[in-house]
C-alpha positions as CSV (number, residue, x, y, z in Angstrom):
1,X,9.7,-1.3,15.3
2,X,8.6,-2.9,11.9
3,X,9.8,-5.5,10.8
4,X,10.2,-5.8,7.1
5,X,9.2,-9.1,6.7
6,X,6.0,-9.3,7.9
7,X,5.0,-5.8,6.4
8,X,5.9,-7.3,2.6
9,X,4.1,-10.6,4.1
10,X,1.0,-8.5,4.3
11,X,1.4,-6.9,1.7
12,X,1.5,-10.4,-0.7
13,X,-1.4,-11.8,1.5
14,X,-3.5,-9.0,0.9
15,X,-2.8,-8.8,-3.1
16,X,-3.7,-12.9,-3.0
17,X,-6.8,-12.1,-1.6
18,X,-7.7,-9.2,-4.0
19,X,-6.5,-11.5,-6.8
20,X,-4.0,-10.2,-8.3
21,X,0.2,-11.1,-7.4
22,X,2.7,-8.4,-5.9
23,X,4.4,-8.5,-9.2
24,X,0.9,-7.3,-10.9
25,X,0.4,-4.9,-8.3
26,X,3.6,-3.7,-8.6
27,X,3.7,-3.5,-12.7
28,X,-0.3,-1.9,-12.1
29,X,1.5,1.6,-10.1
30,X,4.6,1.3,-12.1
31,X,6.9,0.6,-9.3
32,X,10.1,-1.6,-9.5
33,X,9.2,-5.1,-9.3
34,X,12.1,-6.1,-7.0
35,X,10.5,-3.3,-4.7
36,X,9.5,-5.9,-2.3
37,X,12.2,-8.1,-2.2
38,X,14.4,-5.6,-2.2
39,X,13.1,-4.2,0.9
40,X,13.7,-7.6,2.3
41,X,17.3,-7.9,1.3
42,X,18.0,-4.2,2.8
43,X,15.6,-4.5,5.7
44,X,14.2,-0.7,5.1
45,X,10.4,0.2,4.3
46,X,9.7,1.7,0.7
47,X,9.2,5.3,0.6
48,X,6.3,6.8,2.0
49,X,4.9,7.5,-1.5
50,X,5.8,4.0,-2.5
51,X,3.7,2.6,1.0
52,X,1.0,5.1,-0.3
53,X,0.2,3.4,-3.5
54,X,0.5,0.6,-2.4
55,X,-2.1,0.7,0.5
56,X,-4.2,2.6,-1.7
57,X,-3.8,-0.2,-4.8
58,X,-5.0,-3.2,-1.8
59,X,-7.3,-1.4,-0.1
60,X,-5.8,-1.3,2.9
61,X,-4.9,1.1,5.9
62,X,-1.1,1.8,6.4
63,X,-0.8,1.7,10.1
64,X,-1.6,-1.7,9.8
65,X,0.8,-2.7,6.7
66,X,3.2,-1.6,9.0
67,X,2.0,-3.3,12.3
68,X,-0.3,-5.4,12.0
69,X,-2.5,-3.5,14.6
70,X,-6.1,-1.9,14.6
71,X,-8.0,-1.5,11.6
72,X,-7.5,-3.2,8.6
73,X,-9.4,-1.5,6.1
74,X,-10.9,1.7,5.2
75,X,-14.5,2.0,6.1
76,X,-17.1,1.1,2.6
77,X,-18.1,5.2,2.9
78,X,-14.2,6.2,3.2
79,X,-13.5,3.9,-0.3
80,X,-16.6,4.9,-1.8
81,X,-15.9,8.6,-1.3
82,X,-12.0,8.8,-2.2
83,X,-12.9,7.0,-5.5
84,X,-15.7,9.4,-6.5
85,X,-13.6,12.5,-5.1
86,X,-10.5,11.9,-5.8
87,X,-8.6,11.5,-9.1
88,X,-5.6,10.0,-10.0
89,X,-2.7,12.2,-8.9
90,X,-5.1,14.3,-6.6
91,X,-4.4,12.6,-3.6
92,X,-0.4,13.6,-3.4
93,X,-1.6,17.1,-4.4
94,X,-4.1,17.3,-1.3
95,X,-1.4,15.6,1.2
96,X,1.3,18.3,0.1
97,X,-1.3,21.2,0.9
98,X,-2.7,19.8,4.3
């Protein structure tokens, strides 16, 4: 099970290390900024799409904003290659056809 706390804990740990707060990373993909907290307060995830952006925004994988476990980042070639490739909006449109 994930627990709510510690995936919102990673996620402000990881945007201190990038630099920037939750509430700019938050403002940055346009998403409520009570998302986090909120999530807290109700104890349930964000949506997927919300978890998405997210992940992609810090840089990090999503199995392990939700456990914790394994890999923490994408490899320097994945990065590399979904930023030349891929364009804003693209990546929901591949994800729907896949």
């Amino acid at each position: 099970m994930v627990s709510i706390d510690d995936f919102v804990d990673r996620i402000k740990a990881n945007c201190r290390a990038k630099g920037v707060s939750a509430a700019k990373m938050l403002a940055d993909l346009n998403l409520n900024k009570d998302l986090l907290n909120s999530a807290k307060k109700r104890n349930t995830l964000p949506s997927a799409e919300n978890i998405i952006k997210i992940s992609g925004y810090i840089g990090i994988l999503i199995d392990w904003l939700l456990t914790g476990e394994g890999e923490m980042k994408k490899s320097t070639s994945e990065q590399e290659y979904e930023s030349v490739i891929l364009q804003p909006g693209q990546s929901e449109l591949i994800e729907y056809y896949d």
